[in-house]
N, CA, C and O atoms as a GROMACS GRO file, in nm:
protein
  532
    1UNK      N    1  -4.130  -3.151  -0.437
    1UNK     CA    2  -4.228  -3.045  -0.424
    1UNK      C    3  -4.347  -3.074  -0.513
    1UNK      O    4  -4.308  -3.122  -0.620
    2UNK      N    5  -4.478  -3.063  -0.506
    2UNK     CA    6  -4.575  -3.032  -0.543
    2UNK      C    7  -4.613  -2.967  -0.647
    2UNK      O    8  -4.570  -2.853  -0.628
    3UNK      N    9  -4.661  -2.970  -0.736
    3UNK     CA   10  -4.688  -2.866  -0.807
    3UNK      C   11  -4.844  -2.762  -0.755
    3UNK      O   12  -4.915  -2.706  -0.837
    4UNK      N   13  -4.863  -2.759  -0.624
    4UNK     CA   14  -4.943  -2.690  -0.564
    4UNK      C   15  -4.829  -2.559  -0.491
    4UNK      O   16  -4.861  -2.440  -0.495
    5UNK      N   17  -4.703  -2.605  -0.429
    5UNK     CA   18  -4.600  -2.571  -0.414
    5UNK      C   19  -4.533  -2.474  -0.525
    5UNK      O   20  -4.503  -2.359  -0.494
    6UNK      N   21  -4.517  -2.510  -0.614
    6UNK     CA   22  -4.441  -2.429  -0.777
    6UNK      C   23  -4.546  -2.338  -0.793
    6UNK      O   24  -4.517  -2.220  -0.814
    7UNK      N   25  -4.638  -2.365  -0.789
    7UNK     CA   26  -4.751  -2.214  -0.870
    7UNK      C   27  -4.725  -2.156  -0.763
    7UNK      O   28  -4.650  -2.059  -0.760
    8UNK      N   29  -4.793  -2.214  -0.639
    8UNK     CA   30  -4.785  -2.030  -0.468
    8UNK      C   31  -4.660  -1.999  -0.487
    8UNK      O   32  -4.643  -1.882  -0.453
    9UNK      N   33  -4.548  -2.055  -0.531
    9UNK     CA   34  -4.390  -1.977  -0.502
    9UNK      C   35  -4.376  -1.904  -0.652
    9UNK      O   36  -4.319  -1.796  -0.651
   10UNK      N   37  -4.409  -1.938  -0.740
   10UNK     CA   38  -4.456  -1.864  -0.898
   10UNK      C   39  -4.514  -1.733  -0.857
   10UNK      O   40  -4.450  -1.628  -0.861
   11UNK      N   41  -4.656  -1.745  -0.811
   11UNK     CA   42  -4.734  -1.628  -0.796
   11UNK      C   43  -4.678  -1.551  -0.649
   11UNK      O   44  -4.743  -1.451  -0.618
   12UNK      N   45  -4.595  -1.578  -0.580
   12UNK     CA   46  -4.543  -1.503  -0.432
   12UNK      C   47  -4.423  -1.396  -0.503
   12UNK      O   48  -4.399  -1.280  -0.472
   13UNK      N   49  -4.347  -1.494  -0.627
   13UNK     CA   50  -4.287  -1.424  -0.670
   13UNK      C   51  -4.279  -1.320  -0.736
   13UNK      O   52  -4.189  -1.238  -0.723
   14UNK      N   53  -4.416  -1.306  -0.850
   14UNK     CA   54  -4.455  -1.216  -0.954
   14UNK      C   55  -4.525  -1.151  -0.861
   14UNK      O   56  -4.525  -1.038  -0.911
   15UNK      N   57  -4.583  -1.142  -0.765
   15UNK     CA   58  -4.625  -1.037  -0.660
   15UNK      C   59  -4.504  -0.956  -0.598
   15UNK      O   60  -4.502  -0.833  -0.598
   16UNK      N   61  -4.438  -1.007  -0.564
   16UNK     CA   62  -4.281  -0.940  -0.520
   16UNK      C   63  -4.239  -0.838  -0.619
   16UNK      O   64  -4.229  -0.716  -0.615
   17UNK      N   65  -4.214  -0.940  -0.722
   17UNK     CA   66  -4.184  -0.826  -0.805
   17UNK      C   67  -4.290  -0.701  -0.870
   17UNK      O   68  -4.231  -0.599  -0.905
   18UNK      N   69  -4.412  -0.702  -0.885
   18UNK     CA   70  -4.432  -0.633  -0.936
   18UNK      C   71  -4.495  -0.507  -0.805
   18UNK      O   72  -4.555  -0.401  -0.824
   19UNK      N   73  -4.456  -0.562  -0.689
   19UNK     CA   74  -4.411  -0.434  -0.592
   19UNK      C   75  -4.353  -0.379  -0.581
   19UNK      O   76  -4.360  -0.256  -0.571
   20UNK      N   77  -4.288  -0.432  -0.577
   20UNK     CA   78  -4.117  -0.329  -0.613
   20UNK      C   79  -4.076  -0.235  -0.688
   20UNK      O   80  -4.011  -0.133  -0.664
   21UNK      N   81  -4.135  -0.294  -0.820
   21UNK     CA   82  -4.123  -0.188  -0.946
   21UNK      C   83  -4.236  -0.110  -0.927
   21UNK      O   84  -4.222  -0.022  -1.013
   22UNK      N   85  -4.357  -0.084  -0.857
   22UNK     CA   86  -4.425  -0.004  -0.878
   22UNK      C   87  -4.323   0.137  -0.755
   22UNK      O   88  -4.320   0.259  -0.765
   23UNK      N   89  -4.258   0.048  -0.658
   23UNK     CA   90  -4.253   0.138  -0.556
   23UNK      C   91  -4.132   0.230  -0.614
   23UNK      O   92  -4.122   0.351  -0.594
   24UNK      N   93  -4.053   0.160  -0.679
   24UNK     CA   94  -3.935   0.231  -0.765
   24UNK      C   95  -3.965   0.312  -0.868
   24UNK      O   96  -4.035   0.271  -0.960
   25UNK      N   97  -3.906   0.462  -0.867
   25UNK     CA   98  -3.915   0.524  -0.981
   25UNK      C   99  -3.896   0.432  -1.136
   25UNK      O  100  -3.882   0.310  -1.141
   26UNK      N  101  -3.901   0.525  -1.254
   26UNK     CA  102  -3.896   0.459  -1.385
   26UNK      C  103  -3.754   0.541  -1.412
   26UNK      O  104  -3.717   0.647  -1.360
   27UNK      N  105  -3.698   0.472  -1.493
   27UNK     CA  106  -3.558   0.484  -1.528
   27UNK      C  107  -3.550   0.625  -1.637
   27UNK      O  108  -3.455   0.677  -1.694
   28UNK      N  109  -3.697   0.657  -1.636
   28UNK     CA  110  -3.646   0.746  -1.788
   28UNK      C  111  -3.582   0.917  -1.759
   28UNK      O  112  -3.599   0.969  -1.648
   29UNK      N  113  -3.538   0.961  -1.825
   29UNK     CA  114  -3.463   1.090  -1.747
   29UNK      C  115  -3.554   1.203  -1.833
   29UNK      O  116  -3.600   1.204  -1.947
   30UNK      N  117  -3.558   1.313  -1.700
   30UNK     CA  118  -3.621   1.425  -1.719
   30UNK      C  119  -3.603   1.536  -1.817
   30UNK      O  120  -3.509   1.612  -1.791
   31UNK      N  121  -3.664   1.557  -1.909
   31UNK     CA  122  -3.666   1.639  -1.994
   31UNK      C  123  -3.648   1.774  -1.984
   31UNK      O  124  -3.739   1.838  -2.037
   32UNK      N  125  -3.539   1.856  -1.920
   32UNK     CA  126  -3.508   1.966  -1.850
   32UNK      C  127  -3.482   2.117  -1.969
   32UNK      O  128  -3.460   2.236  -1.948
   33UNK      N  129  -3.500   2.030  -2.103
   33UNK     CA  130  -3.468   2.112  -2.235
   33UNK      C  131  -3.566   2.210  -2.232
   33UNK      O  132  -3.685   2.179  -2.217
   34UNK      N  133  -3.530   2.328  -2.244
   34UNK     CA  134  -3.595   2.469  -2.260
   34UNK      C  135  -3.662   2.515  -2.415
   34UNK      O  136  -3.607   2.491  -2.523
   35UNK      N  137  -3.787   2.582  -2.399
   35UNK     CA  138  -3.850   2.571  -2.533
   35UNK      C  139  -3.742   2.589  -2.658
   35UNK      O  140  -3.746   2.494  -2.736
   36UNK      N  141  -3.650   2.686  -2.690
   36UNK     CA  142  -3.557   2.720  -2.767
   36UNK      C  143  -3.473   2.595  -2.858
   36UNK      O  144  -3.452   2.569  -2.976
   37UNK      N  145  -3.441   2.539  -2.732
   37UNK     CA  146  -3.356   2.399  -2.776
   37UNK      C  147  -3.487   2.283  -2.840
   37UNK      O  148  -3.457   2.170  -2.878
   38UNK      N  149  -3.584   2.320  -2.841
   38UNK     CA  150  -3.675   2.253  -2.911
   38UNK      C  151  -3.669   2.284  -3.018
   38UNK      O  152  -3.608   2.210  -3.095
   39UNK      N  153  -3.742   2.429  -3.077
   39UNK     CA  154  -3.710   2.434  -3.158
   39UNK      C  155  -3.588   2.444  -3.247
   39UNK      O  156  -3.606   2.458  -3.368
   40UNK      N  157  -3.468   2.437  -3.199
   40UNK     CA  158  -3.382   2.408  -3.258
   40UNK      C  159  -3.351   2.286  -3.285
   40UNK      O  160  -3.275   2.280  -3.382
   41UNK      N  161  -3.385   2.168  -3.232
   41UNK     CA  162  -3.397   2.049  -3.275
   41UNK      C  163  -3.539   2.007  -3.412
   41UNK      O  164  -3.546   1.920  -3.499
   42UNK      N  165  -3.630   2.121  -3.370
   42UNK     CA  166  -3.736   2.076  -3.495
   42UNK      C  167  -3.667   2.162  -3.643
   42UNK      O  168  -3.717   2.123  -3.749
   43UNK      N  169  -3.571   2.260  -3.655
   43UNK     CA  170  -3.488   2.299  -3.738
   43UNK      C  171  -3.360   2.207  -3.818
   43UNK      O  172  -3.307   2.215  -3.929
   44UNK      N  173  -3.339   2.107  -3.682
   44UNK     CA  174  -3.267   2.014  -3.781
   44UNK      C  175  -3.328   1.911  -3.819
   44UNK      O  176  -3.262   1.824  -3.876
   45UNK      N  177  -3.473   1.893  -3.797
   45UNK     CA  178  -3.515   1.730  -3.848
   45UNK      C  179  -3.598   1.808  -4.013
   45UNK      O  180  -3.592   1.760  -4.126
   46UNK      N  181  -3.675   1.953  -3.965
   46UNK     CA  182  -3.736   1.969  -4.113
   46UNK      C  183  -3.673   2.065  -4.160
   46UNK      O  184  -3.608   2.144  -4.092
   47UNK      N  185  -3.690   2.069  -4.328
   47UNK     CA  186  -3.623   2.209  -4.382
   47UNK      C  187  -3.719   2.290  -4.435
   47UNK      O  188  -3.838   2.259  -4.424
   48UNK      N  189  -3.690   2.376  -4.483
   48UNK     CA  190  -3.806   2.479  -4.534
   48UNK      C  191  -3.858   2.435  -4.655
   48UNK      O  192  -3.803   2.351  -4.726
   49UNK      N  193  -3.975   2.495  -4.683
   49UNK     CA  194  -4.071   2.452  -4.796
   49UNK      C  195  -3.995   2.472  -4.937
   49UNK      O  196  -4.026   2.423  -5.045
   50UNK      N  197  -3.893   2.552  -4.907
   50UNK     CA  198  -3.888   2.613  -5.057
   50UNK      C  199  -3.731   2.509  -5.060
   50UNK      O  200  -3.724   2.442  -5.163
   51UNK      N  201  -3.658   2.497  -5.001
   51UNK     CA  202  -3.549   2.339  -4.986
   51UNK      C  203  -3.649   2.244  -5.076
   51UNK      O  204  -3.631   2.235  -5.197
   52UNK      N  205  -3.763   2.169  -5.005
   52UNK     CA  206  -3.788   2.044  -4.963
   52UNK      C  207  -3.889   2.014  -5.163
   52UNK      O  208  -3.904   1.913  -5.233
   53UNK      N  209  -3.942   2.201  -5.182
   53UNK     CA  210  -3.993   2.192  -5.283
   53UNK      C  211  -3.877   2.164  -5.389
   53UNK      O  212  -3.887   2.089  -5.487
   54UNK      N  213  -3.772   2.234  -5.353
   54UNK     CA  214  -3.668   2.222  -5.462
   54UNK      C  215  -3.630   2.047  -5.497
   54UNK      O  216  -3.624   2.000  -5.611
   55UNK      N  217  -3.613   1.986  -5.398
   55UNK     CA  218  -3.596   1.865  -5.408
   55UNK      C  219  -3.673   1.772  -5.449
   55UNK      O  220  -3.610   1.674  -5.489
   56UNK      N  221  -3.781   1.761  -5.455
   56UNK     CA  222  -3.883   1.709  -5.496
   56UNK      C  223  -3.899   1.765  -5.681
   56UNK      O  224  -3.968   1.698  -5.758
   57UNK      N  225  -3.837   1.871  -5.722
   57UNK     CA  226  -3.838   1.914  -5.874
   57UNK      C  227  -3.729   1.823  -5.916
   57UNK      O  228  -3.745   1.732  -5.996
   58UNK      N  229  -3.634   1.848  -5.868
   58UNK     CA  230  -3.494   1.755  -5.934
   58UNK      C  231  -3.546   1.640  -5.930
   58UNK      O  232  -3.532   1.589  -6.041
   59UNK      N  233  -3.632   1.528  -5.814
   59UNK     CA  234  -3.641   1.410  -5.852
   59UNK      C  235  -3.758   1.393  -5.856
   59UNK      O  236  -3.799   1.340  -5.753
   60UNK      N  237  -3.879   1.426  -5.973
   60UNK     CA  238  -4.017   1.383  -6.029
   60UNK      C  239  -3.997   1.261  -6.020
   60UNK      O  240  -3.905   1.195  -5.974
   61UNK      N  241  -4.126   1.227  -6.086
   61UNK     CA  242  -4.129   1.147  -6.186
   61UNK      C  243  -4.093   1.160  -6.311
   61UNK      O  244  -4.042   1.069  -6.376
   62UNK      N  245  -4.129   1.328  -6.376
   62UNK     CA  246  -4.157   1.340  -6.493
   62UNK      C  247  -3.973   1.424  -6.544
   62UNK      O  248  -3.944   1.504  -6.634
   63UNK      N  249  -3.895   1.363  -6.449
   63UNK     CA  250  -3.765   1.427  -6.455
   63UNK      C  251  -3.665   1.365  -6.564
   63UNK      O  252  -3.736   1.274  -6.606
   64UNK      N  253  -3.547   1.357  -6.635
   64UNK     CA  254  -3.520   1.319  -6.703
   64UNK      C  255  -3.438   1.201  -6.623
   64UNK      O  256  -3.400   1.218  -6.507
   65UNK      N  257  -3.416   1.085  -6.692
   65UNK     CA  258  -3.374   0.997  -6.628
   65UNK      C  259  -3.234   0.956  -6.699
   65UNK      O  260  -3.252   0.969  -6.820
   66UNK      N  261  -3.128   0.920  -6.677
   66UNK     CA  262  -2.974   0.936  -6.706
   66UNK      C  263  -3.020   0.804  -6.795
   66UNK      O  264  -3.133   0.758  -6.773
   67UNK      N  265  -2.927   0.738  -6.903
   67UNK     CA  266  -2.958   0.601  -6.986
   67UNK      C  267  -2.876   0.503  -6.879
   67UNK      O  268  -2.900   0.385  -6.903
   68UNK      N  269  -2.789   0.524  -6.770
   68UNK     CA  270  -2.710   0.448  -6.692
   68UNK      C  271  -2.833   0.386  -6.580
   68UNK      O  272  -2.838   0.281  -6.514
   69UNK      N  273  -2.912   0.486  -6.591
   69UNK     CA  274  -2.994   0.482  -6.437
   69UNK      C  275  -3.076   0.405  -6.544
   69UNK      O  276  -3.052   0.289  -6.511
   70UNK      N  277  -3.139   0.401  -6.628
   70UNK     CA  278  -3.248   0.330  -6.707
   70UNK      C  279  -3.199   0.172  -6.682
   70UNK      O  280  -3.262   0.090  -6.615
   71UNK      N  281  -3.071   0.149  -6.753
   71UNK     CA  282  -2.984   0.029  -6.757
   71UNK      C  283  -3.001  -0.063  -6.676
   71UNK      O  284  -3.045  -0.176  -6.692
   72UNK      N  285  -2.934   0.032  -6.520
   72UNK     CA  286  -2.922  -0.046  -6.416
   72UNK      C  287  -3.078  -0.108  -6.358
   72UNK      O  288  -3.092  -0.225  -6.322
   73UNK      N  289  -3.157  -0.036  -6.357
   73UNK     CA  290  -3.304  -0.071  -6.292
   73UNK      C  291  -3.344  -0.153  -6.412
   73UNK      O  292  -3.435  -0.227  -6.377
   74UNK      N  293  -3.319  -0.169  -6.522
   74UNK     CA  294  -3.367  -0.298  -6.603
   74UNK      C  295  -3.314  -0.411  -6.583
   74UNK      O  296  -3.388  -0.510  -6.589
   75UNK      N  297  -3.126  -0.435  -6.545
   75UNK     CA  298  -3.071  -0.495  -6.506
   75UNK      C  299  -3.131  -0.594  -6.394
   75UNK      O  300  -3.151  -0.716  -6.396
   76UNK      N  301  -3.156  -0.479  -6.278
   76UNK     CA  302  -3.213  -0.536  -6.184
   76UNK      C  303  -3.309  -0.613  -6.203
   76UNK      O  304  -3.304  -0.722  -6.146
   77UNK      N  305  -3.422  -0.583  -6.286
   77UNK     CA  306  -3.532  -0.652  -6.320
   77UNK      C  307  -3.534  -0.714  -6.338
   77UNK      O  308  -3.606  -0.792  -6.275
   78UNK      N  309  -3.440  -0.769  -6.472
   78UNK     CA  310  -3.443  -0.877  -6.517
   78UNK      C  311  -3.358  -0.976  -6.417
   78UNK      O  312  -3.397  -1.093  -6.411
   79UNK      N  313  -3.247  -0.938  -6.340
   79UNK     CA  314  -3.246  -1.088  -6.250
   79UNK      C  315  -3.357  -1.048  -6.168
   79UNK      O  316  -3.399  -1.157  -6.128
   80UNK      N  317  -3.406  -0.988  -6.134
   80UNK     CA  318  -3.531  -1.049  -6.034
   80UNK      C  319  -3.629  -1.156  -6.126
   80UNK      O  320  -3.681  -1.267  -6.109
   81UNK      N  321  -3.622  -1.070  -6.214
   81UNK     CA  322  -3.743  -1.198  -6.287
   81UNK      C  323  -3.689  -1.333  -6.307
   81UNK      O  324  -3.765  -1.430  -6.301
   82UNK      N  325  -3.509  -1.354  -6.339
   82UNK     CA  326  -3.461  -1.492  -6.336
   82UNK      C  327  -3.431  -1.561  -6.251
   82UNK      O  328  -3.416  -1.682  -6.269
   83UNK      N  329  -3.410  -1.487  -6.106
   83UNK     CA  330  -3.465  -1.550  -5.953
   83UNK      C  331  -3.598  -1.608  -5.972
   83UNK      O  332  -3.636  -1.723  -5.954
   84UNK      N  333  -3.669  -1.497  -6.018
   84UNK     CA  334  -3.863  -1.593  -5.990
   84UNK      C  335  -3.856  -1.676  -6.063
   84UNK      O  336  -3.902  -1.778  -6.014
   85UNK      N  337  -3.803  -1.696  -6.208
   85UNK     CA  338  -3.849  -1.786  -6.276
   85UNK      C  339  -3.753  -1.908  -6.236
   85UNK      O  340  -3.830  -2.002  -6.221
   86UNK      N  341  -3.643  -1.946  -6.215
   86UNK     CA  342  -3.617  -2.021  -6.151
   86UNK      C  343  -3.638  -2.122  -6.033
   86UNK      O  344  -3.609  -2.241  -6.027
   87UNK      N  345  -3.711  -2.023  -5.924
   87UNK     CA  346  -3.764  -2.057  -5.848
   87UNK      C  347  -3.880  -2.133  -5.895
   87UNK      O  348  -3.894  -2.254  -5.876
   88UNK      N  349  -3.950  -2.069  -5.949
   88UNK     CA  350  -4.057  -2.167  -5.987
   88UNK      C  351  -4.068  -2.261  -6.049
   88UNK      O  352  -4.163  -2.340  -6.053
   89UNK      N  353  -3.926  -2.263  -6.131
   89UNK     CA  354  -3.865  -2.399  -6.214
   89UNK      C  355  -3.846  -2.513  -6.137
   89UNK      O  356  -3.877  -2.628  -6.167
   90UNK      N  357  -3.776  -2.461  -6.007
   90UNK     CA  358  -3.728  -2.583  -5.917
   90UNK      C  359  -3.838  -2.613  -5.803
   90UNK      O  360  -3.806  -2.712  -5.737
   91UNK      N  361  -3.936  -2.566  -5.771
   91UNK     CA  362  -4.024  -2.582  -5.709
   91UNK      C  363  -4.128  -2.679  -5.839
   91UNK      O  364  -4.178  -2.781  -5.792
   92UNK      N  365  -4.150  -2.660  -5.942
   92UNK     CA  366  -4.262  -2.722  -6.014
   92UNK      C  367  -4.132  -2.882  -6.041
   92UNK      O  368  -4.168  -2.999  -6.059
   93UNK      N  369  -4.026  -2.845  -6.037
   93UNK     CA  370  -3.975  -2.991  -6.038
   93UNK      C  371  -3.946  -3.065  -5.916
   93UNK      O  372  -3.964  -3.186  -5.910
   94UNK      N  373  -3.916  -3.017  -5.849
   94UNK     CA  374  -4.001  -3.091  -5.693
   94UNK      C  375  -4.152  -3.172  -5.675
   94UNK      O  376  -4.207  -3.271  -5.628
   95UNK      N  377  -4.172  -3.058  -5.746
   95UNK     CA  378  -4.345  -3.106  -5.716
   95UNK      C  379  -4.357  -3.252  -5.839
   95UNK      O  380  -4.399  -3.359  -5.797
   96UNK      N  381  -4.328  -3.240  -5.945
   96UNK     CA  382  -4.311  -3.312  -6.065
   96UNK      C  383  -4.232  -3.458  -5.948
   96UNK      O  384  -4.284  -3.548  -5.883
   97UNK      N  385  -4.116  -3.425  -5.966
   97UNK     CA  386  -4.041  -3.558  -5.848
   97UNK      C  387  -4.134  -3.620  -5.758
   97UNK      O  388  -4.164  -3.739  -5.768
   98UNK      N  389  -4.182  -3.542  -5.667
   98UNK     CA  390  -4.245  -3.566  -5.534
   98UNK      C  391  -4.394  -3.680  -5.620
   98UNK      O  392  -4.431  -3.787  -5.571
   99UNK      N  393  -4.452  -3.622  -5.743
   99UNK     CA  394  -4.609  -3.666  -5.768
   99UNK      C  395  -4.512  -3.843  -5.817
   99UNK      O  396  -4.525  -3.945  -5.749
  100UNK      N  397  -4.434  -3.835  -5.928
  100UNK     CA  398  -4.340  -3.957  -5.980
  100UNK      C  399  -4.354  -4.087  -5.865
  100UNK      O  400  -4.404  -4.199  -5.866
  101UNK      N  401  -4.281  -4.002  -5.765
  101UNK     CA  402  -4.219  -4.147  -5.644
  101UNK      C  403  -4.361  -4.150  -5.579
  101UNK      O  404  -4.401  -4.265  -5.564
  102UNK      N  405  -4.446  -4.051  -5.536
  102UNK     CA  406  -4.581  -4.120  -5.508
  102UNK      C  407  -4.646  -4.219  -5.566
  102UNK      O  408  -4.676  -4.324  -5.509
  103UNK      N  409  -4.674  -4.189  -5.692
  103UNK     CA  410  -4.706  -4.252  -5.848
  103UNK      C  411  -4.665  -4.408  -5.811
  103UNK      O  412  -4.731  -4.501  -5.765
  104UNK      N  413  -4.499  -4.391  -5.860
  104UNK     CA  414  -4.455  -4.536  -5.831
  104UNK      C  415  -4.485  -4.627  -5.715
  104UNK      O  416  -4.489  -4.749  -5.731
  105UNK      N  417  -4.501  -4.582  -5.623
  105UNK     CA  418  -4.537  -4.643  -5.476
  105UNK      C  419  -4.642  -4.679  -5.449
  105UNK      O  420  -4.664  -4.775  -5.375
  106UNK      N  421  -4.762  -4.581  -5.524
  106UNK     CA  422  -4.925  -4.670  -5.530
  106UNK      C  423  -4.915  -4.760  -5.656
  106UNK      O  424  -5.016  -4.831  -5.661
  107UNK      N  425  -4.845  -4.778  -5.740
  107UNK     CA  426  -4.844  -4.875  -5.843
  107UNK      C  427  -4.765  -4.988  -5.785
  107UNK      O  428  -4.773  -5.102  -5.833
  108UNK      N  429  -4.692  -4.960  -5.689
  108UNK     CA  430  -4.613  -5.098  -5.639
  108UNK      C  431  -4.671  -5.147  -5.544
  108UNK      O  432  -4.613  -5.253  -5.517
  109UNK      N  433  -4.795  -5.121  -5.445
  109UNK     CA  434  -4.809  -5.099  -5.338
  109UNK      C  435  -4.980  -5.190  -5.405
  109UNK      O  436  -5.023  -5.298  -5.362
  110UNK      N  437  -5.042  -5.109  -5.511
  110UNK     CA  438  -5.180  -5.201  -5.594
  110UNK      C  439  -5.094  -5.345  -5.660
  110UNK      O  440  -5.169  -5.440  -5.685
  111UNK      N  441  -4.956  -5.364  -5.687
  111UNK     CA  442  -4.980  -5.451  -5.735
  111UNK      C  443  -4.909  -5.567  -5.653
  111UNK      O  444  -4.877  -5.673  -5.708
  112UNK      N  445  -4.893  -5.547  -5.552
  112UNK     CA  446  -4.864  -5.639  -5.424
  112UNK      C  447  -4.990  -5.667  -5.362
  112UNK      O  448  -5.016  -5.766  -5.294
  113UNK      N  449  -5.078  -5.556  -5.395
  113UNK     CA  450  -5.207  -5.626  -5.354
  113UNK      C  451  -5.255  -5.717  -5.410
  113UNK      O  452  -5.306  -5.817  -5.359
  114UNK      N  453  -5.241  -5.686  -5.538
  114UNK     CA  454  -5.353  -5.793  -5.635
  114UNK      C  455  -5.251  -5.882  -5.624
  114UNK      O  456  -5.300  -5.994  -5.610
  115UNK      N  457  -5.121  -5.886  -5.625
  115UNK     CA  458  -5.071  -6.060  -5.626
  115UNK      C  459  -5.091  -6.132  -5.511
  115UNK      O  460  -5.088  -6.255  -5.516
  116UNK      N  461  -5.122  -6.048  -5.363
  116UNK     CA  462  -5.158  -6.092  -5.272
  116UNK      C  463  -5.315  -6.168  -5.289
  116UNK      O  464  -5.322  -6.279  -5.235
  117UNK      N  465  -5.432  -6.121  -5.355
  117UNK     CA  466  -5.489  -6.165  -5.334
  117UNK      C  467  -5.514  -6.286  -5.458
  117UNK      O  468  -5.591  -6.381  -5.442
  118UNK      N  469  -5.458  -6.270  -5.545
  118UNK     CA  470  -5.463  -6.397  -5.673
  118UNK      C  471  -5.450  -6.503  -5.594
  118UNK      O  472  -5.535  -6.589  -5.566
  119UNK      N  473  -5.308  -6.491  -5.548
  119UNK     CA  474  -5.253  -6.570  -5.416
  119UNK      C  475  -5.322  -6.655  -5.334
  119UNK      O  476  -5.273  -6.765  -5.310
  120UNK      N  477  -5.454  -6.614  -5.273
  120UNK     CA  478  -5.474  -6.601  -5.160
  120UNK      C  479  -5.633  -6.673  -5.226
  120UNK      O  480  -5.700  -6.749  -5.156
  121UNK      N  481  -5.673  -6.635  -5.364
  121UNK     CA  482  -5.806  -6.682  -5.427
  121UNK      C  483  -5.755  -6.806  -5.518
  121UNK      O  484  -5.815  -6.873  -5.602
  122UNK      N  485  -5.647  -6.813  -5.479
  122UNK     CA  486  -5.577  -6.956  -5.650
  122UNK      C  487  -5.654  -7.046  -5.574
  122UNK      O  488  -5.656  -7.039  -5.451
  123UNK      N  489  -5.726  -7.140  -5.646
  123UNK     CA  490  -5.734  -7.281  -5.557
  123UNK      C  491  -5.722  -7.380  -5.658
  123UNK      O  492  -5.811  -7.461  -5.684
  124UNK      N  493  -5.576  -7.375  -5.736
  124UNK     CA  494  -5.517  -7.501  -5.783
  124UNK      C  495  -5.584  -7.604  -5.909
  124UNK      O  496  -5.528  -7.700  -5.962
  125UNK      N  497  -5.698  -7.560  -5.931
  125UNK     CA  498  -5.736  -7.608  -6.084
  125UNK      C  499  -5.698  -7.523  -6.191
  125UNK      O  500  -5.660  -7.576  -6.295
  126UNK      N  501  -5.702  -7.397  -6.181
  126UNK     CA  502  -5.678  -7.377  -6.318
  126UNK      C  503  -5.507  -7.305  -6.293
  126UNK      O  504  -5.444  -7.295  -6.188
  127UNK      N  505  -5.464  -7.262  -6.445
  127UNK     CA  506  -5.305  -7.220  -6.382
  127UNK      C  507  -5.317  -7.037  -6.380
  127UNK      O  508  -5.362  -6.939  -6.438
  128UNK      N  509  -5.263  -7.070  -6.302
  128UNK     CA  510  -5.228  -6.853  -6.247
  128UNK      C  511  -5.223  -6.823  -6.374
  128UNK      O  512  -5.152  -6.881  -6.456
  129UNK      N  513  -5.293  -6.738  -6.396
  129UNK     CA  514  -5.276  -6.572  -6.480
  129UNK      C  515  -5.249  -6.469  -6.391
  129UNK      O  516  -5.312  -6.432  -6.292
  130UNK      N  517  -5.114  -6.417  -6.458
  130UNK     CA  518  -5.064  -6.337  -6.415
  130UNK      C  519  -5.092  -6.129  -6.491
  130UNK      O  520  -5.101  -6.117  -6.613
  131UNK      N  521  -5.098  -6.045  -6.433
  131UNK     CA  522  -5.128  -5.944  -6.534
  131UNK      C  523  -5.006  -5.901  -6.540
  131UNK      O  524  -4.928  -5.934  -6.450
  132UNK      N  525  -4.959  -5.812  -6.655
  132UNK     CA  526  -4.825  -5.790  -6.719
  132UNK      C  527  -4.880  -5.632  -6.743
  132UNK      O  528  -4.950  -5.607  -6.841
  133UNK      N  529  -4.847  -5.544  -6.659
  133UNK     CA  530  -4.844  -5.378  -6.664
  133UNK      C  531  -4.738  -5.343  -6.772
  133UNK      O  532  -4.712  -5.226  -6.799
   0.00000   0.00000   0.00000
């Protein structure tokens, strides 16, 4: 087959379908709930002002805080901070490794050059000098 063939049977197809689904209802079901049962559903998602105020007093900011609850959220902190700092330990020694074996490889890599070309400029009167890194 063609690939003039694959696209018209591509596009014959996505035409098919998207007839079909227009001609077919949508799957979603009818909302037959009577005002009442509304609001009785908006009764269980909010509570009253004087609830919602109460709750908001018990947990300020400016509330007293238990020495357990102090503990634990310092706890936490501090391994978070010895996750980061770690991380960044082993990432800056990667990077440290990674610059090393580059390092070594243009130093091995310049001095295959220059023996290549000593090599290549000797012309047998005088004796090789060699350089000693």
């Amino acid at each position: 087959m063609s690939w003039t063939r694959v696209i018209s049977l591509s596009l014959l197809t996505i035409l098919l379908i998207l007839t079909f689904s227009s001609v077919m209802e949508s799957a979603a079901v009818r909302d037959d709930s009577k005002e009442d049962n509304r609001k009785g559903a908006a009764r269980q998602v909010f509570m009253p002002e004087s609830d919602a105020s109460n709750f908001f007093k018990r947990r300020s900011r400016r509330s007293v805080r238990y020495y357990a609850e102090l503990q634990a959220e310092q706890r936490v902190r501090l391994s978070a901070d010895e996750r980061r700092r770690e991380y960044n330990e082993e990432r800056r020694n990667e990077y440290e490794n990674y610059v090393e074996e580059e390092r070594d490889e243009q130093n091995e890599r310049s001095r295959e050059t220059n023996e290549q070309l000593r090599e290549y400029h000797y012309d047998g009167l005088y004796p090789r000098y060699y350089w000693f890194h």
